[in-house]
C-alpha positions in Angstrom: 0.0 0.0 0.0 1.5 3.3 -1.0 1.5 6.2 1.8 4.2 8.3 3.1 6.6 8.2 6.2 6.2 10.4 8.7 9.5 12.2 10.9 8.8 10.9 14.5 9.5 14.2 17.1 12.8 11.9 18.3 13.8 11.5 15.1 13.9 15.7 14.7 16.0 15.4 17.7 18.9 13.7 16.2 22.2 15.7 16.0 24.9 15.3 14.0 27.6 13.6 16.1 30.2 15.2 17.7 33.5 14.2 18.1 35.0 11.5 20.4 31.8 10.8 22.2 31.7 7.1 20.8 33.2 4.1 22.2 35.6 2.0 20.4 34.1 -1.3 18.9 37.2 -3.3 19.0 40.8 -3.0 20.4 41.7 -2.3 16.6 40.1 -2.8 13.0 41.5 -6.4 12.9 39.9 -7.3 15.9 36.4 -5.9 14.6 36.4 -7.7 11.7 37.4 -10.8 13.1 34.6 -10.2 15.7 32.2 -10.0 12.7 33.3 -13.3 11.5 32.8 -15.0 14.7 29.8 -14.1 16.2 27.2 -15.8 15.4 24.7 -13.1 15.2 26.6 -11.0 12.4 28.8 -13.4 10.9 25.5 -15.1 8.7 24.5 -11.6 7.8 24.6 -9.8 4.9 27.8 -7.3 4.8 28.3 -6.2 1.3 25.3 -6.2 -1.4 26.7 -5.3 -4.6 23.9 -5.4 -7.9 22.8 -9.2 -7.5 25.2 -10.6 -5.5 25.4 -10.8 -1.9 28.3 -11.0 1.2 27.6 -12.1 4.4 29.9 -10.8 7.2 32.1 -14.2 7.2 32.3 -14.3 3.4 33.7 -10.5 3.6 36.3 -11.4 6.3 37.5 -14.4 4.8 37.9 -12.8 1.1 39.6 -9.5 3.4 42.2 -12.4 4.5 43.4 -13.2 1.4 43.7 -9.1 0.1 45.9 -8.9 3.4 47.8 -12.2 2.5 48.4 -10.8 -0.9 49.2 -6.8 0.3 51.9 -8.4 3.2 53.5 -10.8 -0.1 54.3 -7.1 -1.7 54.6 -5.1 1.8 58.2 -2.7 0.7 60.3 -1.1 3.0 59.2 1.6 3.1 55.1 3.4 3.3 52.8 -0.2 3.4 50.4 2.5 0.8 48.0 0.5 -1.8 46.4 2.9 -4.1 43.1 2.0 -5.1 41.5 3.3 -8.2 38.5 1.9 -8.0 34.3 2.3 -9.0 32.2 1.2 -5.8 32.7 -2.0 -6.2 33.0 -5.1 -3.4 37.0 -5.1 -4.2 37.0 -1.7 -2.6 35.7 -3.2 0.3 38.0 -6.0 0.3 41.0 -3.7 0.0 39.8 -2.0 3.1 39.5 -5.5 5.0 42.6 -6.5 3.7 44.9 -3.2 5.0 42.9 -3.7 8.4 44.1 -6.9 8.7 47.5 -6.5 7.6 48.7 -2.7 9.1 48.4 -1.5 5.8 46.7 2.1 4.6 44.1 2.3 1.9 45.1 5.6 -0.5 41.2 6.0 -2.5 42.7 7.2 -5.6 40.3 9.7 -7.5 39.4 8.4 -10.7 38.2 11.7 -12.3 42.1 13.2 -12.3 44.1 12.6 -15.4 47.9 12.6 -16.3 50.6 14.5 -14.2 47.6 15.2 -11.5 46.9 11.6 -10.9 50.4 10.9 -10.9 51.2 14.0 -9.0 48.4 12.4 -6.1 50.2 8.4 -6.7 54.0 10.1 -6.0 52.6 12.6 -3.3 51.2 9.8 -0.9 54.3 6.9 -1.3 51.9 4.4 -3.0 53.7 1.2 -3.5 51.1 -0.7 -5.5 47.6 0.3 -7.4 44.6 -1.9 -7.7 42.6 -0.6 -10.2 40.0 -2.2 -12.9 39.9 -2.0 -16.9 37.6 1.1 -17.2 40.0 3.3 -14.6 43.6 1.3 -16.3 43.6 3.5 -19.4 43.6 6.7 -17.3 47.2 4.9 -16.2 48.3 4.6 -19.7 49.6 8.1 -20.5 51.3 8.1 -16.9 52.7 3.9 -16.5 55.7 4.3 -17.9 56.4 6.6 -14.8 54.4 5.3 -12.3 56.7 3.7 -9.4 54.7 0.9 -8.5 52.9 -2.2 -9.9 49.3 -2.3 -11.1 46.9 -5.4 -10.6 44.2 -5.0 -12.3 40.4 -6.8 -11.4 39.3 -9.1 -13.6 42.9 -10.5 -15.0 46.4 -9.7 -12.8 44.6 -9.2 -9.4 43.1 -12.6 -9.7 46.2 -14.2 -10.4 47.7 -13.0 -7.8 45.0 -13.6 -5.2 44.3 -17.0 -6.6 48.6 -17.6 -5.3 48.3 -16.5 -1.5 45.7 -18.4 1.0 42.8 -17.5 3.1 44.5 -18.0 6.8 44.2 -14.8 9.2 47.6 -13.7 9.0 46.9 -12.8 13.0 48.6 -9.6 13.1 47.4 -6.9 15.5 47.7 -3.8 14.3 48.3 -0.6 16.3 45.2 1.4 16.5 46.6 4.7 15.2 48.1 3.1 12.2 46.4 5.1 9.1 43.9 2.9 7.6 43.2 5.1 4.9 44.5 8.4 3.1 41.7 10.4 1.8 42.2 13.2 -0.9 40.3 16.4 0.4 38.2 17.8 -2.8 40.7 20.3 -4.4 38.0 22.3 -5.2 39.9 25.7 -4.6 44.0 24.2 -4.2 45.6 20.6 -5.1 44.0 18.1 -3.1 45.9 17.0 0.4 45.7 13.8 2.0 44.0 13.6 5.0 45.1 10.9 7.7 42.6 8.0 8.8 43.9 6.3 11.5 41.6 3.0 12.3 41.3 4.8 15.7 39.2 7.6 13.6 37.6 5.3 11.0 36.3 3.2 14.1 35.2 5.5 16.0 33.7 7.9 13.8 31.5 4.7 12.7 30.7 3.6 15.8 28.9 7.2 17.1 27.3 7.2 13.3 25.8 3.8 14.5 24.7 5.0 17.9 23.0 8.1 15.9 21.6 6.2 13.6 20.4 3.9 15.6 22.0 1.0 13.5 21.3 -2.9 13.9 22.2 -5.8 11.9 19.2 -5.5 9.5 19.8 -2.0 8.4 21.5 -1.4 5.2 23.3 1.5 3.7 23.0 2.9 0.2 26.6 4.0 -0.7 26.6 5.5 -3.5 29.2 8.6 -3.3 32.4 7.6 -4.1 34.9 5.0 -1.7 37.6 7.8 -2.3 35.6 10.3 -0.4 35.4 10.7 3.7 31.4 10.7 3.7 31.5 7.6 1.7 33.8 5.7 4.4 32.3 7.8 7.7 28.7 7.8 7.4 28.3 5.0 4.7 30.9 2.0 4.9 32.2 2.4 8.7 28.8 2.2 10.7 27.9 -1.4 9.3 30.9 -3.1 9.9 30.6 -1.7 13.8 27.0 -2.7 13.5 26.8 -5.4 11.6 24.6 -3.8 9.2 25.6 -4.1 5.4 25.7 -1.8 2.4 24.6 -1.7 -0.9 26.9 -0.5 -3.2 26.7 1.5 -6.5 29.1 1.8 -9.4 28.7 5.7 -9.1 25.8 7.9 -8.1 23.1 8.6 -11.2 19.7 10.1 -9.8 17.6 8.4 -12.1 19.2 5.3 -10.4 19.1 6.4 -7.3 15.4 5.3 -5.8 15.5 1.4 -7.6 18.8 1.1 -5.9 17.3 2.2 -2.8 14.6 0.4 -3.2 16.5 -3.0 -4.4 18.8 -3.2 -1.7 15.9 -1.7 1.0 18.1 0.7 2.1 18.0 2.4 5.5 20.2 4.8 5.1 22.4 6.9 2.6 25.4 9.5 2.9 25.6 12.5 0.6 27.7 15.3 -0.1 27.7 17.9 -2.5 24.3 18.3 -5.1 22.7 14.7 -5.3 19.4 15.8 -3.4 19.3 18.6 -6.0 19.6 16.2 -8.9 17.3 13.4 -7.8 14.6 16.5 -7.0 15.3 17.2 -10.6 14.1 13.9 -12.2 10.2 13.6 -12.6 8.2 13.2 -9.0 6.3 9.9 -9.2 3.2 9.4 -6.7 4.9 6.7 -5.1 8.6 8.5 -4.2 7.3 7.8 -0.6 7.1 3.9 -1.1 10.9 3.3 0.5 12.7 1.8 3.3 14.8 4.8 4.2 14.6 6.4 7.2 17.4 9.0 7.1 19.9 10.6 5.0 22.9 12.1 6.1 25.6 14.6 4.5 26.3 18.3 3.9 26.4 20.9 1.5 22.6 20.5 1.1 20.6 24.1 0.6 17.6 24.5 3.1 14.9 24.4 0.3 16.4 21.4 -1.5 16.7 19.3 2.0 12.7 20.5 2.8 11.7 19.6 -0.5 13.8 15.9 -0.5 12.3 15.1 3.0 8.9 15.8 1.9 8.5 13.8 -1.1 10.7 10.8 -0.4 9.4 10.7 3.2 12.7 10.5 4.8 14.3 12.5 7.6 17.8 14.6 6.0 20.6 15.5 8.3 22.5 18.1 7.1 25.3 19.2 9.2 28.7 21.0 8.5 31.3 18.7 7.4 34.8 18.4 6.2 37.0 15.3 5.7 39.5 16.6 8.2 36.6 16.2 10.7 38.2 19.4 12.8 34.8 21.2 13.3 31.6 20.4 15.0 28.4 22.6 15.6 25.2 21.4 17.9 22.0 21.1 15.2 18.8 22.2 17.4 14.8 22.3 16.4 13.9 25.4 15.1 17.4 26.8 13.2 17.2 29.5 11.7 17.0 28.8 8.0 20.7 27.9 6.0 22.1 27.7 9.6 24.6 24.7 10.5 23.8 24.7 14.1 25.4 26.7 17.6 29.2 27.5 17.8 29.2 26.4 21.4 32.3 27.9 23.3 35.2 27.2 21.0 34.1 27.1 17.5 34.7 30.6 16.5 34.8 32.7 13.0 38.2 35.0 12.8 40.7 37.0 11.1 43.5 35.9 9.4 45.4 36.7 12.6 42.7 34.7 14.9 40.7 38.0 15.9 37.0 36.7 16.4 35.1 38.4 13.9 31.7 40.6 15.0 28.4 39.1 15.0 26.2 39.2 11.6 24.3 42.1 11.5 20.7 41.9 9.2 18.3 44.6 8.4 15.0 44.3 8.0 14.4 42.8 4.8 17.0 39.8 6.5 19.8 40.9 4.1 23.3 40.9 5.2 24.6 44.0 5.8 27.8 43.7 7.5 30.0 41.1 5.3 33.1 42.8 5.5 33.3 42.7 8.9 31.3 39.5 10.1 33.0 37.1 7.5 35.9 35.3 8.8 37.4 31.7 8.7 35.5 28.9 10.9 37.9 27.6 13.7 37.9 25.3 16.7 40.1 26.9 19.4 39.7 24.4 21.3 41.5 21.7 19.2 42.2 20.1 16.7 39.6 17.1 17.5 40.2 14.3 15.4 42.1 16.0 12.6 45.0 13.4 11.9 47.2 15.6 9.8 47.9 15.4 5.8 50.4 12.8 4.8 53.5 14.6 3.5 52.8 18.1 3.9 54.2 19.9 6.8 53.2 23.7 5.0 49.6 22.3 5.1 50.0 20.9 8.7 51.1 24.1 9.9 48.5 26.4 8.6 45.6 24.0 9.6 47.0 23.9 13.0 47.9 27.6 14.1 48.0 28.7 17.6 46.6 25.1 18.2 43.3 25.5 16.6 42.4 23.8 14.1 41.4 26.3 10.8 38.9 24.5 8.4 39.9 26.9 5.6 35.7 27.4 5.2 34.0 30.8 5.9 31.4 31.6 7.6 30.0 34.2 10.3 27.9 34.0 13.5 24.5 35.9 14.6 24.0 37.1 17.8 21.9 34.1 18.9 25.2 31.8 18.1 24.0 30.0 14.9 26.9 29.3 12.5 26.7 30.1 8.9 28.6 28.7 5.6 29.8 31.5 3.4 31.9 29.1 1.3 35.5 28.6 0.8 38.2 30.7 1.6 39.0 31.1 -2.3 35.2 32.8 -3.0 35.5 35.8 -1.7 35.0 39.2 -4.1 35.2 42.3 -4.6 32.7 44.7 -6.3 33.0 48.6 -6.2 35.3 47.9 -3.3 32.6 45.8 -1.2 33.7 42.7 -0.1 31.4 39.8 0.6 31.2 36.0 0.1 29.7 33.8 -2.7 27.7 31.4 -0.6 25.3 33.9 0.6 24.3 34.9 -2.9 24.4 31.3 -4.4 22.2 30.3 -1.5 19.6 33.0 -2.2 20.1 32.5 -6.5 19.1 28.5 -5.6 16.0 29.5 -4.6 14.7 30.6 -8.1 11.8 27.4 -8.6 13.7 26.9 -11.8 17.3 26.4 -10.7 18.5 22.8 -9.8 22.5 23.7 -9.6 23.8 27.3 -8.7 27.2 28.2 -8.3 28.1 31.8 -7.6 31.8 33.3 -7.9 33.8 36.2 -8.9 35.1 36.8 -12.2 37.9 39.8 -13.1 36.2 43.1 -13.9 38.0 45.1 -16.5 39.3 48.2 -14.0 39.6 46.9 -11.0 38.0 44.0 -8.4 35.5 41.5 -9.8 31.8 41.7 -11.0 29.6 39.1 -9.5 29.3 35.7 -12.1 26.6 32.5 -11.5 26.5 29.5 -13.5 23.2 27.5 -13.5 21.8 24.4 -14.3 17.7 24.6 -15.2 15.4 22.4 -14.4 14.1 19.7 -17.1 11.5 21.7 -19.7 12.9 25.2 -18.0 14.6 27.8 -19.8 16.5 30.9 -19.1 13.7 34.1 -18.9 16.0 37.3 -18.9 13.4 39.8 -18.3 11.8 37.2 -15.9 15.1 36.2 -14.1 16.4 39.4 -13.8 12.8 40.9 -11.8 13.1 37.9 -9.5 16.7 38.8 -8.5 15.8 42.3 -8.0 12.9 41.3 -5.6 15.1 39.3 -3.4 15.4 41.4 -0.2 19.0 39.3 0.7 20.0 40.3 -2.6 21.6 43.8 -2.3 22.3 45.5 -5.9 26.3 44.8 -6.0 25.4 41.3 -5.2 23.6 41.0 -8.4 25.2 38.8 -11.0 26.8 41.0 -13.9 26.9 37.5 -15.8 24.7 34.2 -16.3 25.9 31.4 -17.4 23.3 28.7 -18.4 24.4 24.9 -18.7 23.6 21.5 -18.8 26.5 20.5 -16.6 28.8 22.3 -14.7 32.5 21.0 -13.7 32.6 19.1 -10.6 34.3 17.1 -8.3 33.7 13.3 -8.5 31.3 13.9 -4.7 29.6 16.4 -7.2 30.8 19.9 -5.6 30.9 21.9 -8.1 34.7 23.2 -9.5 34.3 26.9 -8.5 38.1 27.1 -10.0 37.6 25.9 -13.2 34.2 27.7 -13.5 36.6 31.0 -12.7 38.9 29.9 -15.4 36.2 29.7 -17.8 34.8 32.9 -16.9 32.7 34.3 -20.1 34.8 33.1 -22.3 33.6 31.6 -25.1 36.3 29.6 -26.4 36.2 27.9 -22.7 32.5 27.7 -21.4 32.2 25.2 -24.5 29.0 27.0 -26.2 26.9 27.4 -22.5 24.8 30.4 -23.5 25.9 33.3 -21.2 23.6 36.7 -20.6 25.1 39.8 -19.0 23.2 42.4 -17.7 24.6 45.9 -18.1 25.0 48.1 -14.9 21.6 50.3 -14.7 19.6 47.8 -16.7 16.4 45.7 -15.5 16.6 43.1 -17.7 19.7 40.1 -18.8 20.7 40.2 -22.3 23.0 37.5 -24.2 26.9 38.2 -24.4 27.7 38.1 -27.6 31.1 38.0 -29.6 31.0 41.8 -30.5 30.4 42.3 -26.6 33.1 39.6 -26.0 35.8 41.3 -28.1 34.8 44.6 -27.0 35.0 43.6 -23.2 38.8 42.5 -23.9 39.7 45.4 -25.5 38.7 47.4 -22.4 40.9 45.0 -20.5 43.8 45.6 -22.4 43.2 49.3 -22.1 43.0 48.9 -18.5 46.6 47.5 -18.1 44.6 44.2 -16.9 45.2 41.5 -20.1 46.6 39.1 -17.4 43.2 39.0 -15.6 41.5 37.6 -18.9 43.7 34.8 -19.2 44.0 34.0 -15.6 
């Protein structure tokens, strides 16, 4: 019978962990998955679901023995690192099983680099052998003449070579702060860094996402973001093993695939980051999007209209809390936020100066527009600690600047009303500068994503031709919608957070923007791209002239005129930054 779920009042009074308030499941990860194998209640239940096939606890452990029998056979001297480059597939789970076993550290290779920057990531972290599969072995071809490790590849070589080592528990007992895993932070604004996972932080981390949850053995997760990716490990993978739950696993996140998986594997859960609420909204809403097993959905980066609207149709409860894969930050999530808030600072999480100063508090007037971003936008900091913040593998530069003073600095923006809610504001790159105003991107994206025909926005400065920047957003339409530039234009101007220099100058319209593999959007290339037409490959893009009410398209006359001015300017370098 169809019908839709209801959010219980407990369930609205679930809170996004916070750190080290979990116990640890096991003395290390070893000892957790050998608990899994041997108790009887979790050993004959499903662990890994994977399309039509199915692995119960005890199958997962005994095929994670042989992955550690086969990483300890080609253990070096030096870093015990296995790259894996890898869809969501059950190998990547075995790889995981394996390095817990045998003390070695999982490095979740992203497969949407290419050339020097995948190689660049491979020589950066010490890797001393790559598992990978056919589709990700050609992106290895330009680079495998340098590369300075093997490659086994799934499906011919890492068969081979798994069908030569046994089964037996190699009965090693790994210390618990061994890394289990180096995870590549997004890049989205620098070159990605590798964050340390000790099995300490992976354990723990998925043993207070359990107790949240409220996790048994019959639950299942839907992961669907990307293995290489800290949400994907944290809040998908790492709660069932400390469970005994299982997940079901899927190549790579599509949103027209999204609710069949859910509802093939009766999922319970599922982790996001980035847009993938946005796109699933997008697809066509069916009468039965209710008719589902989940009961809750957990990431960030979620805007407050997209998570209401989600919740609604699908009939499942969405956590969205503040996250970063260096974990460094955490904010209390209570009833009744103020809308786009991530929750109460508490005493130590603070928004500062570049030189620790805590910034003022957000001021608003009465229209709820920000009127103080100059002064009330700073970077979000714990001074209390670091909290479980690891470090980044080889890069003392990074260490040091994350650490300052002893705080840890998440390199996000943000500011703080009076009340104490915390804010996003974006990333330290996406600030600008208009008419000598300074204010943030997220603010303006957040308001430009509330047009009913926007799916994706993404809001960021590009050079203006005296001085400072003029305000750019890049847009992705709903299915059937297009771009009104009269229409678009009077909506903007009726937005009371929406103050006139905060206007987009430009609009650029597209079917798909550059992202990230956890689909955050590349704000660096998009600033790269600018309005260029020889870059934004053939997106339509509108300007809208200062003193006029309406968008009009940027053509090549406009274009080659614009440069000009640039050149006149003494600013050529700006248009091919």
């Amino acid at each position: 019978m169809l019908g839709t779920k209801s959010v219980t009042s407990t369930e609205k009074e679930r809170s996004a962990p916070a750190p080290g308030q979990a116990p640890l499941p096991a003395a290390n990860a070893a000892a957790l998955l050998r608990r899994n194998a041997l108790d009887h209640t979790i050993a004959d239940q499903p662990a890994v679901r994977f399309e039509d096939k199915v692995w119960t606890h005890g199958e997962y452990v005994a095929n994670s023995r042989r992955w550690a029998n086969l990483f300890l056979a080609r253990k070096p001297d030096g870093p015990f690192h296995v790259g894996v480059l890898l869809d969501n597939t059950p190998e990547y789970l075995f790889a995981f099983g394996g390095a817990a076993l045998s003390g070695g550290t999982v490095v979740g290779l992203n497969h949407t680099r290419r050339g020097d920057n995948l190689l660049r990531d491979i020589e950066h972290t010490d890797i001393a052998l790559i598992v990978t599969e056919p589709r990700h072995e050609e992106l290895l071809a330009p680079i495998r003449g340098r590369l300075p490790c093997d490659v086994l590849v799934v499906g011919s070589s890492l068969d081979h070579a798994l069908l030569s080592v046994g089964e037996d528990d190699p009965g090693l007992e790994p210390d618990i702060d061994t890394p289990w895993m180096l995870i590549f932070t997004s890049g989205t604004s620098d070159a990605p860094k590798a964050v340390i996972c000790t099995q300490r932080r992976i354990m723990v981390t998925g043993s207070r996402f359990s107790m949240m949850l409220g996790l048994t053995t019959d639950d299942v997760g839907y992961v669907a973001m990307p293995l290489f990716h800290s949400n994907a490990v944290m809040v998908g993978w790492a709660p069932s093993i400390v469970a005994g739950a299982s997940v079901g696993l899927a190549r790579r996140f599509t949103a027209s695939g999204w609710l069949p998986d859910v509802r093939r594997y009766g999922a319970t859960w599922f982790n996001y980051t980035g847009k993938p609420l946005s796109y699933i909204l997008a697809t066509p809403e069916q009468p039965d999007d209710a008719d589902n097993t989940l009961k809750v959905a957990f990431g960030n980066e979620g805007s407050p209209q997209v998570v209401s609207a989600f919740s609604r149709r699908f009939g499942v409860e969405v956590i969205d809390a503040f996250g970063a894969t260096e974990g460094g930050v955490a904010v209390q999530r209570t009833d009744n936020m103020p809308v786009g808030a991530m929750g109460l600072v508490g005493e130590t999480v603070k928004v500062v100066d570049e030189d620790g100063h805590e910034k003022p508090r957000a001021k608003f007037d009465g229209d709820g527009r920000l009127v103080n971003a100059d002064e009330c936008v700073g970077e979000i900091v714990n001074t209390g600690g670091v909290g479980p913040f690891e470090g980044y593998y080889n890069n003392a530069e990074a260490n040091e600047r994350t650490t300052r003073f002893g705080w840890y600095w998440s390199g996000d923006l943000g500011y703080v009303d009076d009340a104490g809610y915390l804010f996003f504001a974006g990333r330290n790159a996406e600030w600008l500068r208009v008419d000598g105003e300074n204010f943030p991107a997220g603010p303006i994206e957040a308001a430009v994503a509330r047009h009913p025909d926007v799916v994706i926005a993404a809001v960021y400065g590009v050079p203006d031709e005296q001085a400072g920047d003029q305000v750019m957003a890049a847009l992705i339409l709903r299915d059937g919608a297009s771009f009104d530039p009269a229409a678009f234009a009077q909506w903007l101007d009726a937005q009371a957070d929406i103050g006139p220099k905060w206007r987009p100058r430009y609009v650029r319209v597209s079917d798909e923007l550059p992202a990230t593999a956890t689909n955050k959007v590349l704000k660096r290339t998009l600033v790269h791209q600018k309005f260029r037409s020889d870059r934004t490959g053939g997106d339509p893009v509108w300007v809208r002239d200062r003193g006029e009410d309406v968008y009009r398209p940027f053509t090549s006359d406009d274009e080659d005129a614009l440069r000009l001015r640039f050149a006149k300017s003494g600013r050529d370098r700006f248009w091919d930054l």
